[in-house]
N, C-alpha and C positions, 0 to 999 in steps of 0.2 A: 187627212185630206188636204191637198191644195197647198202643198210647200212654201207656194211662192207670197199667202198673204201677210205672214207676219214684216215680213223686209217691206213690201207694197205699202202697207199700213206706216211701218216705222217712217219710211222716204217721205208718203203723202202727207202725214202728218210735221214732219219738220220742214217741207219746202214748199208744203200746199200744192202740190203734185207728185206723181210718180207713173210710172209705166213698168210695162212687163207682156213678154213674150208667152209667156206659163201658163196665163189663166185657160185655155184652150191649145186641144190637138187639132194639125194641119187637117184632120179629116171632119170634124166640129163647124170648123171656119170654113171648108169648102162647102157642107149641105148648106149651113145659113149664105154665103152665096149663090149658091143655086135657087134658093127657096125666093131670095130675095129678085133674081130675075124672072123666076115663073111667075112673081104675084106682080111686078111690073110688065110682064106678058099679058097679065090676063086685065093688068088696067087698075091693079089696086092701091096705088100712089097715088097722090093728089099733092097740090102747090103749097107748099108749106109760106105759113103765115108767123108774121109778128104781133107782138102782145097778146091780151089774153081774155077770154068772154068774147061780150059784143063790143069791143076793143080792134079782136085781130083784124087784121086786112092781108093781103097781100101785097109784095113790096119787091119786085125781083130788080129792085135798082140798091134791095139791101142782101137780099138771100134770095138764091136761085134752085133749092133744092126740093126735090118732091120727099114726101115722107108717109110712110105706112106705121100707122101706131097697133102695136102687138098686143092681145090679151091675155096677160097670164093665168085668165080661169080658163083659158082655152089653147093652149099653145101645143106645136107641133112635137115632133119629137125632137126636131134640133132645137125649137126655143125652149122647149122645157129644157133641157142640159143648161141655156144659157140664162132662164131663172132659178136653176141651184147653186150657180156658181155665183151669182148675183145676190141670193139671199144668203150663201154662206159668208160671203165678205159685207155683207149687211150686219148680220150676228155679230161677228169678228170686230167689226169698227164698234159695235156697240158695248163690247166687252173689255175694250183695249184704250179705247176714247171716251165713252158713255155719251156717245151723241145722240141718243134716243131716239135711232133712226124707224121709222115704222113702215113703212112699205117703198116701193119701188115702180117706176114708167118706162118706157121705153120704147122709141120706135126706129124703124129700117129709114135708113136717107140714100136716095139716089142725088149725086152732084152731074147734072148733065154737062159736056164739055163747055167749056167757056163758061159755068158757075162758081158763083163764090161766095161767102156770107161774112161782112162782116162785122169790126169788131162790136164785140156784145157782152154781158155778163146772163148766165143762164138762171137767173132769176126775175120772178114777175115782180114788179114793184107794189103792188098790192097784198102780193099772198109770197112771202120769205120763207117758205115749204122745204123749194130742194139748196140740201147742203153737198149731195156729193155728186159729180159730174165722171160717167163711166161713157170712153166714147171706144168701141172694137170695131179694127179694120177686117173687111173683108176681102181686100181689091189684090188678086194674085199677079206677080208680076209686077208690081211698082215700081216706076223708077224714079229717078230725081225731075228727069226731063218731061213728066206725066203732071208735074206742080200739084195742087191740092193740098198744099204742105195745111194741116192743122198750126197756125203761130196763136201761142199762148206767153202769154204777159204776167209774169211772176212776180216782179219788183215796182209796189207801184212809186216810187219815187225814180225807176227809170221807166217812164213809158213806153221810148220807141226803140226799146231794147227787149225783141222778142225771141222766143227759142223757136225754130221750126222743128215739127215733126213730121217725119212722111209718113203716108196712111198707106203700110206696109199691112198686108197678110198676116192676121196673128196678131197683133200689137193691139194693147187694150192699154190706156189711157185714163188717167183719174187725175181729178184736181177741183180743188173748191169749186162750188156755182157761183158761191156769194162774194168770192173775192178773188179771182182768178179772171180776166179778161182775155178775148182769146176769138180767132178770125180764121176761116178757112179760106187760102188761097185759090183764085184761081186754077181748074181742073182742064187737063187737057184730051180727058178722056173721061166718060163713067168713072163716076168715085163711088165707092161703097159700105157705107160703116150703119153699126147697131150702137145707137146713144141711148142710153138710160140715164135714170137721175134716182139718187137716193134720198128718201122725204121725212119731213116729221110727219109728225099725225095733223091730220087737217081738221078741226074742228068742225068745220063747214059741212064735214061727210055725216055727223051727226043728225042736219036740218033735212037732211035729203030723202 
């Protein structure tokens, strides 16, 4: 299963990123688009906030994007294909790196035109949880002149030397949480991607 993760895995782990076309078929990527407009039809997005507990706020002068957070005890049939594919490269990193990854989050972002978020590292300062950062585009049709570019900061001894990626159809995205800084540009149209984060085990969830 899954050709593409061992090279995924080898890339991510020597440059602290990688990308790939593979991990989903054009027909995968189209329902979770679709699915992700019906639940923005029916109103199930909300304002996505910064920091974390009774911490977050809302901040659209930093990130402008609405977000639906997905349950994997309960997922559709397109999301469940997109948590096997999730926990199989979960296993994978754990057998190949021993990062003792233990579960997984993820939710649907809409970028309404003229939003943007940015730069940020996708870790909470209090709880250093997620180490792996998986963000999959769903936005068919993308062009360069549509911006939205995902820029991620790989060398932190050059900061403002960042790589763009366009958040092309199919294209799934991995790169540290905890060390990988990174900004989504300005959208000039609906943008659409599924970010997940892969986690340790939280201790916390014991008290609960």
């Amino acid at each position: 299963m899954a050709s593409w993760i061992d090279s995924f895995i080898e890339i991510l782990a020597r440059q602290g990123w990688a990308t790939t076309t593979e991990a989903f078929t054009p027909a995968q990527i189209q329902a979770l688009y679709r699915e992700a407009q019906e639940l923005d039809r029916a109103g199930a997005f909300r304002p996505a906030a910064i920091g974390h507990g009774t911490e977050q706020t809302v901040r659209r002068d930093i990130r402008g994007d609405r977000i639906y957070w997905l349950d994997p005890e309960h997922p559709t049939p397109a999301q469940a294909i997109y948590w096997q594919v999730v926990d199989h490269l979960r296993q994978r990193l754990n057998e190949t790196l021993f990062l003792s990854l233990h579960d997984a989050e993820a939710h649907l972002a809409i970028y309404p035109p003229g939003s943007f978020y940015h730069r940020h590292l996708d870790q909470h300062r209090d709880r250093a949880l997620r180490l792996i950062t998986l963000v999959l585009y769903l936005n068919p049709d993308w062009r360069s002149e549509d911006g939205g570019q995902l820029r991620i900061y790989p060398e932190p001894n050059a900061p403002e030397e960042g790589i763009d990626l366009l958040p092309e159809g199919g294209l799934l995205v991995g790169f540290r949480s905890d060390t990988i800084p990174h900004e989504v540009l300005p959208a000039r149209r609906a943008r659409y991607s599924l970010t997940g984060w892969l986690r340790r085990f939280d201790p916390l969830a014991l008290l609960r």
